[in-house]
C-alpha positions in Angstrom: 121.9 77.1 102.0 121.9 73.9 100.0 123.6 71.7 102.4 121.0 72.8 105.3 118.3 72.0 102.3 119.7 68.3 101.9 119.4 67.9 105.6 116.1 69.1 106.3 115.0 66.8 103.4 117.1 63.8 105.1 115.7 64.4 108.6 112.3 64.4 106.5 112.8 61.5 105.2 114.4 60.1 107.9 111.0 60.6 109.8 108.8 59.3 106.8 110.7 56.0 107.4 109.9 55.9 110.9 106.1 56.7 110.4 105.7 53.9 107.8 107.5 51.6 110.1 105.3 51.9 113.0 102.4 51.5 110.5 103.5 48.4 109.2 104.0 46.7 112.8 103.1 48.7 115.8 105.9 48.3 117.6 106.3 52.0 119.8 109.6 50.0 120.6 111.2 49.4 117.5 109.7 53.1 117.1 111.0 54.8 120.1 114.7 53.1 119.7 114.6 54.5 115.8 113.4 57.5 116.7 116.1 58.2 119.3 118.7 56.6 116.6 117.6 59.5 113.8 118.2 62.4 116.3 121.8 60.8 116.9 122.0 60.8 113.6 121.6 64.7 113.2 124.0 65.8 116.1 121.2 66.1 118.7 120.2 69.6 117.2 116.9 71.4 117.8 115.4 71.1 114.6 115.5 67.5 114.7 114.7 67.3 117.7 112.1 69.2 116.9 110.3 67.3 114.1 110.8 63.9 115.7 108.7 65.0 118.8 106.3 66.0 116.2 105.9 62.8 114.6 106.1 61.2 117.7 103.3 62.9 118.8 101.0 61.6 116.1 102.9 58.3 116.3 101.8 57.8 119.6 98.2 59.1 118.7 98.0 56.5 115.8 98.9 53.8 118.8 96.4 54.5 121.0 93.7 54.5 118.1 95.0 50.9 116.9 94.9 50.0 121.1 91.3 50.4 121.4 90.3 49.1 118.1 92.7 46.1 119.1 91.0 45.9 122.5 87.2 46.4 121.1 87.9 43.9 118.9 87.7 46.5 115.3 84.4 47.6 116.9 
């Protein structure tokens, strides 16, 4: 039970890293390529598969709110 513990907290954190990342520069590239390098990371398994499509999801929301503010000029 702990070592599946340590790597649900990894994979959290692991996910954490690339939300702030996008946050600090907006790249759904450098996001995308990160994101497909943490489920490598974890042995392609469904559970990380799993949260990364999650954060993904709201990634990709965050990214189309900062396109239109970006293209309305912060309007």
């Amino acid at each position: 039970m702990e070592e599946y513990d340590k790597r649900v907290t990894a994979m959290y954190n692991d996910c954490w890293k690339l939300y702030r990342d996008y946050t600090k520069s907006h790249d759904m590239r450098q996001f995308n390529e990160a994101k497909d390098a943490v489920i490598e990371k974890y042995g392609r398994q469904c559970d990380v598969i799993d949260l990364v499509l999650w954060i993904a999801i709201r990634v990709q929301t965050l990214h189309d709110m900062w396109e239109r503010e970006k293209k309305d000029g912060g309007n």
